[in-house]
N, C-alpha and C positions, 0 to 999 in steps of 0.2 A: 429579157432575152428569151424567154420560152423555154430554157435549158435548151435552145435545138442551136447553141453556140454555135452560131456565124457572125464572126465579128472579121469579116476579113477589111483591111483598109482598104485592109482592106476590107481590128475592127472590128472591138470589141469590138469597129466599122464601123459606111454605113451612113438627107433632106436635100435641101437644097443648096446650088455651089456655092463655098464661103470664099470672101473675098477678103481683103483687107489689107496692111498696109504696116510695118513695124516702124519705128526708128532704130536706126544703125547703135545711136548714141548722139550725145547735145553738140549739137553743132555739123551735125553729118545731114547729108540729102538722104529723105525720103526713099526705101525700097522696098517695091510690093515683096512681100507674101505668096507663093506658091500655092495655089488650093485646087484641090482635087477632089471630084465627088466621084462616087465609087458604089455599087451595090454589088452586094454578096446575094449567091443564090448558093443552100447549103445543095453536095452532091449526097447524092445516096450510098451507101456502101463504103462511106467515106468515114474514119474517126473509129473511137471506142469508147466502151464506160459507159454508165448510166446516166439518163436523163432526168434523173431525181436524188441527184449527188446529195451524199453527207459530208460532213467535214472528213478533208483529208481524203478522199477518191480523187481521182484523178480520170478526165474526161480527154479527151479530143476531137477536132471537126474539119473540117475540109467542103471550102468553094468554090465557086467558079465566081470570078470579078471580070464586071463590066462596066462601063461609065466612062469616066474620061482617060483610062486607061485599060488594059485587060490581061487577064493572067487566072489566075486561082491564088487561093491563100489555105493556109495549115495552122492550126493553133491547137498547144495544150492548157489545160485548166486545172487549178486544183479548187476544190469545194472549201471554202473556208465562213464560218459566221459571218453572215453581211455581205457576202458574195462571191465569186470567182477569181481566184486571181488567176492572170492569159498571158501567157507569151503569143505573139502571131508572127509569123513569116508572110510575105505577100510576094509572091513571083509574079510581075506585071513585064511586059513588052518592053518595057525601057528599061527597066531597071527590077530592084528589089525594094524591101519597105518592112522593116521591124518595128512593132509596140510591143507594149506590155503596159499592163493596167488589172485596176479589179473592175469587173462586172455584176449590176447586179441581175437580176435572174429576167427582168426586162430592160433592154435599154432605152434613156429617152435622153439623145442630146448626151449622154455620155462621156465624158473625156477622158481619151486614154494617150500615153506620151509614144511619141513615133520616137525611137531610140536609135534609126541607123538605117541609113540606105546605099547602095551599092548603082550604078549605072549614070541614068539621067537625076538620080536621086543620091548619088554620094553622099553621105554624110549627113544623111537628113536629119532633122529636128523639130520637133512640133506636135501639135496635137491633133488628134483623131477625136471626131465626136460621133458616136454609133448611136442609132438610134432602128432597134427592131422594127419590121412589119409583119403583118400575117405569113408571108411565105420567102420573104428575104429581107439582107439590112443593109439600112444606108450608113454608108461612110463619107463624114466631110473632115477633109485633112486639109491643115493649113499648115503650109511645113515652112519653117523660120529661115531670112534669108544668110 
């Protein structure tokens, strides 16, 4: 993650669209899966804390999210051994989008759990896979049907 924590869904975030497919349970029809790709671009002047966190600081960041939906997203972090652990909020056009997860200090493919969504995303559930790039990060969310 570069410590420059943009993980918005919008995450820890954050490749390319995931697709896929759950079962209901044994005996039930087939229903896709929801997936959403998502890149974060951090804002400037956004957030606090240092970017070379020791255990137990506490950081936060703030983006702008674009891809297949749009909004910005807000996260705080605490520094802990082995990584960051992130609450995020994702305000998007349709709806809302809460994770939480740990990060580590880069991400690659990343999984963090989408815990609740509000709009066209009520009740969400699923997972967020973030994975940094040099100046933003991608989010692939597959949220459970």
């Amino acid at each position: 993650m570069k410590t420059r924590l943009s993980v918005g869904l919008g995450a820890s975030a954050a490749a390319a669209l995931a697709t896929g497919a759950l079962m209901a349970g044994a005996g039930s029809a087939q229903t896709p899966a929801t997936a959403l790709h998502l890149v974060d671009t951090p804002q400037k002047g956004v957030g606090f804390g240092s970017f070379s966190p020791r255990q137990g600081t506490r950081v936060g960041f703030g983006s702008t999210v674009t891809g297949d939906d749009t909004g910005y997203d807000r996260g705080m972090c605490t520094a802990m051994k082995g990584g960051l652990v992130c609450t995020i909020q994702v305000q998007l056009s349709k709806g809302t989008l809460t994770a939480q997860g740990i990060l580590p200090e880069r991400a690659n493919k990343t999984p963090i759990a989408v815990t609740g969504g509000t709009g066209a995303y009520d009740g969400a559930r699923g997972t967020a896979l973030v994975t940094d790039k040099k100046a933003q990060t991608d989010v692939d969310i597959t949220l459970r049907p």
